[in-house]
C-alpha positions as CSV (number, residue, x, y, z in Angstrom):
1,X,26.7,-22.6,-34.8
2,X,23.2,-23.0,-34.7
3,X,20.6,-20.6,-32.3
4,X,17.1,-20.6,-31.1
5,X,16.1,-17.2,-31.6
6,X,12.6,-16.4,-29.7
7,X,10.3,-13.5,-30.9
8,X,8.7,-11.5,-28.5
9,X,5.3,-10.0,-30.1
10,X,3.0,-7.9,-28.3
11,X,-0.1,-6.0,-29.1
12,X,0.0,-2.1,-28.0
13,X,-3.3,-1.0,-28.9
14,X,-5.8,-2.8,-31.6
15,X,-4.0,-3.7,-34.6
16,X,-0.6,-2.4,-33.9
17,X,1.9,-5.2,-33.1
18,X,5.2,-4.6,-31.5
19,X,8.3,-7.2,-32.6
20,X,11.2,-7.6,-30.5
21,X,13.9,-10.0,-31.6
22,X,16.6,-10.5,-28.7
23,X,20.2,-11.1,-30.1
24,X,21.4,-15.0,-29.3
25,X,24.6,-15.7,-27.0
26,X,27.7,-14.8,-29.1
27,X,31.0,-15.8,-29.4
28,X,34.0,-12.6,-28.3
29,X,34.6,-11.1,-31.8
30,X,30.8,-11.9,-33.6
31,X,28.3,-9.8,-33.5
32,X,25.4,-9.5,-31.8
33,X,22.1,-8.0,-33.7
34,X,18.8,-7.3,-32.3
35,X,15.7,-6.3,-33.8
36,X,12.7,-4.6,-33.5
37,X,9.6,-3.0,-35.5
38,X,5.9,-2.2,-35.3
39,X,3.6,-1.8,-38.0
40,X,1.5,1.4,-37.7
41,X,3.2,4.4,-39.4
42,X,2.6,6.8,-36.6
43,X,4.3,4.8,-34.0
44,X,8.6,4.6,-34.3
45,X,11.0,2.7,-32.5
46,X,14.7,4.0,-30.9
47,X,17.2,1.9,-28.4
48,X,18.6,2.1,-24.9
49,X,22.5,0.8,-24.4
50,X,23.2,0.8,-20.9
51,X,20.4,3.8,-20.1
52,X,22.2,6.0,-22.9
53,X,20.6,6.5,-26.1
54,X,22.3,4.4,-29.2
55,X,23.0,7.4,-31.5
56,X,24.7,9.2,-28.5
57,X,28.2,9.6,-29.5
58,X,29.7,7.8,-26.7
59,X,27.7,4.6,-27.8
60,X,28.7,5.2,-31.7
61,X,32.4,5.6,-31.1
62,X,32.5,2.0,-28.9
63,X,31.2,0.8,-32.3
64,X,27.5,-0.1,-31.8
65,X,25.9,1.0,-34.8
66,X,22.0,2.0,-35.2
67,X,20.1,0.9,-38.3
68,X,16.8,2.7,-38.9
69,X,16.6,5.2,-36.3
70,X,13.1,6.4,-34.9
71,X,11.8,4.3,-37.6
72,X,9.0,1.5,-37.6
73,X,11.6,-1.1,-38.5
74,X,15.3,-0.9,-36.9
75,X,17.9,-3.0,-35.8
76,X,21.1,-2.5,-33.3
77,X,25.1,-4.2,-33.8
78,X,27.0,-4.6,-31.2
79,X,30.0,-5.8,-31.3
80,X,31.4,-8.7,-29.4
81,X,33.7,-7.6,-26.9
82,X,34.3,-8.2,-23.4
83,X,32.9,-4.9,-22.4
84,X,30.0,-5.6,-23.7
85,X,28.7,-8.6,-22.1
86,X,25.6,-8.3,-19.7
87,X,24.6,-4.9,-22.2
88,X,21.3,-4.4,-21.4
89,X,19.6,-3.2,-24.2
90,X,15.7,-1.7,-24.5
91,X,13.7,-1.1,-27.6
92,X,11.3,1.7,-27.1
93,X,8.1,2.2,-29.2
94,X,6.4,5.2,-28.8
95,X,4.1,7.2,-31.1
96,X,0.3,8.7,-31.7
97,X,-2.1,6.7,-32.6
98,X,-5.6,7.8,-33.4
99,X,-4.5,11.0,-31.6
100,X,-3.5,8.7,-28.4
101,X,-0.4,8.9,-26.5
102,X,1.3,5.5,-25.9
103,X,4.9,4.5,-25.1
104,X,6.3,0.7,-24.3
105,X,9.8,-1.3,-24.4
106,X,10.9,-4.6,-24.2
107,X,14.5,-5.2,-23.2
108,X,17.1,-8.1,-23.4
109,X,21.0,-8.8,-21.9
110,X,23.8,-9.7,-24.2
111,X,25.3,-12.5,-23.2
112,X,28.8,-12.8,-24.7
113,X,31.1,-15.9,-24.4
114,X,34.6,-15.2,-24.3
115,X,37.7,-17.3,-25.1
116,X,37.7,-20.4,-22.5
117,X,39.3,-21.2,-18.9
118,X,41.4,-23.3,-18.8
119,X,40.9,-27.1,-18.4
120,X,40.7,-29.0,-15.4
121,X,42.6,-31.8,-13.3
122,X,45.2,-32.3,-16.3
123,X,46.9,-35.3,-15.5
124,X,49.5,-37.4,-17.3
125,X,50.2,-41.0,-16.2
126,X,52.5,-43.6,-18.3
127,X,50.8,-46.6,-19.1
128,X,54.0,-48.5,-19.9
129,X,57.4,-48.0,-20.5
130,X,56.6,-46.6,-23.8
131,X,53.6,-44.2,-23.4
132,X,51.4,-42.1,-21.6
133,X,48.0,-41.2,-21.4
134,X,46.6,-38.0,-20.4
135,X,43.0,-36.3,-19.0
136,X,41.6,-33.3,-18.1
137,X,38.0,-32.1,-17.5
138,X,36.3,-29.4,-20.0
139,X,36.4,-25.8,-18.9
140,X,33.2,-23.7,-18.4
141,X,31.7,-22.8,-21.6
142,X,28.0,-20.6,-21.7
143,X,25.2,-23.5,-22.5
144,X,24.4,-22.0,-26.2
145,X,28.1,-22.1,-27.3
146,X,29.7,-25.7,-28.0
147,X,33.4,-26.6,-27.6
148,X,34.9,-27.4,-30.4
149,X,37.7,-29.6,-29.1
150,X,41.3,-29.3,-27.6
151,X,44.7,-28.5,-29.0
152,X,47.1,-30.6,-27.3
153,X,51.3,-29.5,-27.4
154,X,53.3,-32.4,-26.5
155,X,56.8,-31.1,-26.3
156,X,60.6,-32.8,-25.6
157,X,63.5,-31.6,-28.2
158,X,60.6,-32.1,-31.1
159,X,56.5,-30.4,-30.7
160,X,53.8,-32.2,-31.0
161,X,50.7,-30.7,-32.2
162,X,47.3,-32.9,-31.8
163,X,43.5,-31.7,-31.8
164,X,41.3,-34.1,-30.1
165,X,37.3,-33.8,-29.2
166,X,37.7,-36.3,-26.3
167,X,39.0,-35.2,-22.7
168,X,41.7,-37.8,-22.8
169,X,44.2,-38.9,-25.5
170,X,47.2,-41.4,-25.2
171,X,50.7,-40.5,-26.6
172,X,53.5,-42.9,-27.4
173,X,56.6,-41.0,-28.6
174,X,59.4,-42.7,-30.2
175,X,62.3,-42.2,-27.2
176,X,62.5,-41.8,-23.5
177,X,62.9,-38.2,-22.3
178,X,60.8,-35.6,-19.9
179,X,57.8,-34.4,-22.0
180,X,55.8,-31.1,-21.2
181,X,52.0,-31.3,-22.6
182,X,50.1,-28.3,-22.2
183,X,46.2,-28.2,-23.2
184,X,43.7,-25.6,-24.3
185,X,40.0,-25.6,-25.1
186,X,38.8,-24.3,-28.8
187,X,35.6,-22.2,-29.6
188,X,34.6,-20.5,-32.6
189,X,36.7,-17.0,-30.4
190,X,39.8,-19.4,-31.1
191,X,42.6,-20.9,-28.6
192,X,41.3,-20.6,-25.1
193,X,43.9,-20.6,-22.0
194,X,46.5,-23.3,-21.3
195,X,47.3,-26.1,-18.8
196,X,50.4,-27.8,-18.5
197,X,51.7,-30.3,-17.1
198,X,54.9,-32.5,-17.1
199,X,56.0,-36.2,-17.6
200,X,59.2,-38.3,-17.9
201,X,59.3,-41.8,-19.4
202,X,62.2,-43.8,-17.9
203,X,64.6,-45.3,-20.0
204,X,64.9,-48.9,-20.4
205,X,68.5,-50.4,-20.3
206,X,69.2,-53.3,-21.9
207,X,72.9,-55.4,-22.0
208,X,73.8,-56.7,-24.9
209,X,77.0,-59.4,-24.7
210,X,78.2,-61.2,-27.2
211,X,81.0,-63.5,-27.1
212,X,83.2,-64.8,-29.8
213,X,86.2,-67.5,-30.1
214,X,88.4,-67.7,-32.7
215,X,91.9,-69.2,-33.2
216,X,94.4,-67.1,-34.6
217,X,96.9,-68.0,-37.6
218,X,99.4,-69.7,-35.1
219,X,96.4,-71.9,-33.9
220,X,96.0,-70.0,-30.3
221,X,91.9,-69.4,-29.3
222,X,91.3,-65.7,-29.1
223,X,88.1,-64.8,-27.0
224,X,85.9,-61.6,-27.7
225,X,84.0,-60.6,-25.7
226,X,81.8,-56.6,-27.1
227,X,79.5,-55.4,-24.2
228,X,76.5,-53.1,-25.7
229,X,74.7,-51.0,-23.4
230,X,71.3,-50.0,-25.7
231,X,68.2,-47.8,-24.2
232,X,65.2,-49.3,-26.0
233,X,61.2,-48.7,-26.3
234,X,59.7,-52.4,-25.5
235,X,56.6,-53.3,-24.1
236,X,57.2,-55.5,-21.2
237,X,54.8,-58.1,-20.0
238,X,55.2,-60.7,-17.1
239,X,53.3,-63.0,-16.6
240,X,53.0,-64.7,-13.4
């Protein structure tokens, strides 16, 4: 997964540069890591989580860990977990400088992307006697993190297990029967939430007589006659 990550660098007095480095959109389970620096010894930088300082034990023990502390150069993890989406996090810089006073912050949101809706209109139709096709629309997915495809469970006595990166994909098992096909959305947080639906293909019934006549040893005819009753997978076309 590939990011545009967008530096935000200001000057606080002449000389003295401020870096901020905004964590991209993640993915539930990745981390998020945000950065931030100046370069003038007498200025130093600390975080803000949610208007409570990051070292402050109730931020530690959610598992948001502070590198460099009140240093010129630090940088903040977070992990990626539902509670933390729309963190709002601030870098403060503060220090003395040429025995002046200043203090500034910049501040981003953590966006997180969790594991996806489901899918939408899932619909099977047969397209013959013999197989089906089914669609569905793609689920809601934050603009930065792709989908990575669908797992698709076709199910009757046997499973079926597909992955597809199309919204539709056509099906043609190898006997009649009621088939259930359920469909989920993948991102790099894994399996997202499934749809189902259901679907029976009708079976065909075919006749199948065949006749014989014979004569027996005292020269009488003998007729037999075997009827076959056989379900079958054929493709039928009329033509007008």
């Amino acid at each position: 997964m590939h990011f545009l990550l967008t530096t935000f660098l200001f000057t606080l007095v002449q000389g003295i540069q401020f870096s901020f480095i905004p964590s991209p959109v993640i993915v539930i389970h990745q981390v998020a890591v945000y950065y931030c620096s100046v370069n003038h010894t007498g200025v130093s930088v600390q975080w803000i989580v949610n208007n409570t300082a990051s070292t402050d034990l109730s931020i530690t023990e959610k598992g948001i860990v502070t590198h460099g502390a009140a240093e010129m150069d630090s940088n903040l993890s977070i992990p990626g977990v539902p509670e933390f989406n729309n963190t709002i996090i601030f870098c403060i810089a503060s220090g003395t400088v040429n025995e002046g006073s200043f203090f500034d912050t910049r501040n981003g949101t953590l966006l997180i992307q969790g594991l996806l809706s489901n899918v939408g209109d899932l619909i099977c139709t047969t397209i013959n006697v013999c197989c089906f096709v089914c669609s569905w629309t793609i689920p809601y997915s934050l603009p930065e993190v792709p989908i990575l495809g669908f797992n698709v469970n076709i199910t009757s006595e046997k499973i079926t297990l597909m992955h597809t990166n199309s919204t539709e994909l056509s099906y043609c098992p190898s006997d009649f029967g009621t088939y259930n096909i359920s469909v989920a959305g993948l991102n790099d947080g894994g399996e997202g939430l499934t749809d189902s639906t259901q679907i029976t293909l009708p079976s065909m019934l075919l006749r199948n007589v065949q006749v014989n006549i014979e004569k027996d040893n005292i020269n009488q005819w003998i007729l037999h006659i075997t009827i076959q009753n056989v379900s079958v997978c054929v493709d039928v076309q009329f033509n007008a």
